[in-house]
N, C-alpha and C positions, 0 to 999 in steps of 0.2 A: 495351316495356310492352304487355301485350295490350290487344286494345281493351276488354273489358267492365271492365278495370280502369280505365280511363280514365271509361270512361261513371262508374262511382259516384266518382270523385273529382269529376267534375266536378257530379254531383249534393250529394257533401257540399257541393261554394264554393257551389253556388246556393242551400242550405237555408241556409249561415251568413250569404250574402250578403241573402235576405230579410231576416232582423232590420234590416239597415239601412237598408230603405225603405219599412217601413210605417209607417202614421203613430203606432201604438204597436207595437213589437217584440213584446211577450209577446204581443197578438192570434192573431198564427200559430199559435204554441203552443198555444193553447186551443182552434184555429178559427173564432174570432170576430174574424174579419177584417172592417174598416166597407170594405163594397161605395162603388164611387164612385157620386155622386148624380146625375149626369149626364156626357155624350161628353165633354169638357174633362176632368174627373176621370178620365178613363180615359187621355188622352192625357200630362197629366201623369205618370201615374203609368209610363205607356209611357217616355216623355220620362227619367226617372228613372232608370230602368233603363238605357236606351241611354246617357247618361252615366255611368253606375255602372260601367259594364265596364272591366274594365282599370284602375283611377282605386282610389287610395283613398277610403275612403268619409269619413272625417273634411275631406276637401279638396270633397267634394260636398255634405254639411252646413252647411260654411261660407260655400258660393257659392250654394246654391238660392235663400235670395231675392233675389239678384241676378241669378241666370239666371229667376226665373217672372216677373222683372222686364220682364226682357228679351224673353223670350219672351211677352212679352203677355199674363203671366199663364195661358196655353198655352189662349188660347181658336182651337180647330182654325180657325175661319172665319178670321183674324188670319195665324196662323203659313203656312195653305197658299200663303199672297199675297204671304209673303217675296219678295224677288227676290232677285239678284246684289249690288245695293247695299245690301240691308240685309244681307244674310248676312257681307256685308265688313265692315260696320260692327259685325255682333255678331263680328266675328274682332278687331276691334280695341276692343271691351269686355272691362276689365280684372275685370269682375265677373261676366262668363260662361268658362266653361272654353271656354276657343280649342281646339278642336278639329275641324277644317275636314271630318273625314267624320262625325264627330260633329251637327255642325251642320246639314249636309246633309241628313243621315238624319234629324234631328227634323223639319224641312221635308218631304220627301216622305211623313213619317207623317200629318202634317195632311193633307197632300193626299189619300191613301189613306184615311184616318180621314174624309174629306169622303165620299170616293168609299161607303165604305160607308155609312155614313147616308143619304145618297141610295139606297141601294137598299134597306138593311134597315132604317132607321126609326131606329136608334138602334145604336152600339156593342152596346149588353150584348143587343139581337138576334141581331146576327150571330155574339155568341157562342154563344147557345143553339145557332142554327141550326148551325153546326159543329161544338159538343160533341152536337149530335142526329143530326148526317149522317154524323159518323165517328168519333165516341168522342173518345179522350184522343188516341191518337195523332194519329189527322184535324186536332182542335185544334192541337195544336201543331206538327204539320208545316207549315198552313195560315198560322198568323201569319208561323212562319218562311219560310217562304216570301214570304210578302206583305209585308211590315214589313222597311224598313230598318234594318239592325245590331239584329234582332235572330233568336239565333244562338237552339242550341237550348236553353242555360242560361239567357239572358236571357229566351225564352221562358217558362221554368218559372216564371221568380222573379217575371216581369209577371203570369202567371196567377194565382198564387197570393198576389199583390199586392193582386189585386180580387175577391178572394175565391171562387175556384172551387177545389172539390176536385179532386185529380188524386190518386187513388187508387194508378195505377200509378207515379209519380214518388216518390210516398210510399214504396210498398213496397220500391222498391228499394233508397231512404235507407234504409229501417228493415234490410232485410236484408243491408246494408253496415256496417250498426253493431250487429246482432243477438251 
């Protein structure tokens, strides 16, 4: 398979896989996506994603409020402080998806998620400042990069989760189903 065929498949799963994590699905569609109210809101919704992957999404419906349970309701201060003994203990919670790099990864988000609010003031800072510094691509090379499991699809599907246009992610959906 060539790669650019690859890139739009994997942009269709991210565009079908958003419907499953906004808090209303038709939102996307119209662009009226409800922006998170605060860093916690963004980290769930990060959190969401990074268990999304790979997982059916009817099996992640059924356990979310058992995992935002778990996860402290995903307030960043909370989850970066996990240790070794709680991460064990959410591997042996039957109401969070056991998933050991899974788990990990939402851990070091908090922690990362700590780290920039300490320098930018807030999440939806540091996005500006990145969607300011380097466009669309910057953005999302830069989460990907920074952020635990999350790859370049989970990227798109967080971004456009919390309501940022991505113009160039669009176009190529659009020119793949043209």
């Amino acid at each position: 398979m060539m790669r650019y065929e690859y890139i739009f498949e994997t942009i269709d799963s991210v565009i079908y896989r958003l419907e499953l994590i906004m808090p209303n699905p038709s939102d996307w569609r119209s662009h009226h996506v409800e922006h998170p109210q605060s860093d916690n809101d963004y980290f769930e919704r990060m959190s969401r994603v990074v268990f999304m992957s790979g997982l059916n999404w009817k099996t992640l419906e059924k356990k979310w409020p058992g995992i935002k349970t778990a996860f402290a309701g995903f307030d960043i201060e909370t989850v970066s402080h996990f240790d070794e003994a709680k991460i064990d203990a959410l591997m042996a919670n039957p109401d969070v998806i056991r998933n050991l790099s899974k788990i990990k990864a939402i851990v070091s988000n908090a922690e990362e998620m700590d780290k920039v609010i300490q320098e930018y003031g807030s999440f939806e800072r540091y996005l500006e400042r990145l969607q300011d510094d380097g466009g669309e691509d910057g953005l999302r090379s830069e989460i990907s990069k920074r952020f635990a499991f999350m790859g370049k699809g989970t990227t798109v599907i967080f971004l456009y989760s919390v309501g940022l246009e991505l113009p160039k992610a669009s176009e190529e959906w659009q020119d793949r189903h043209a």
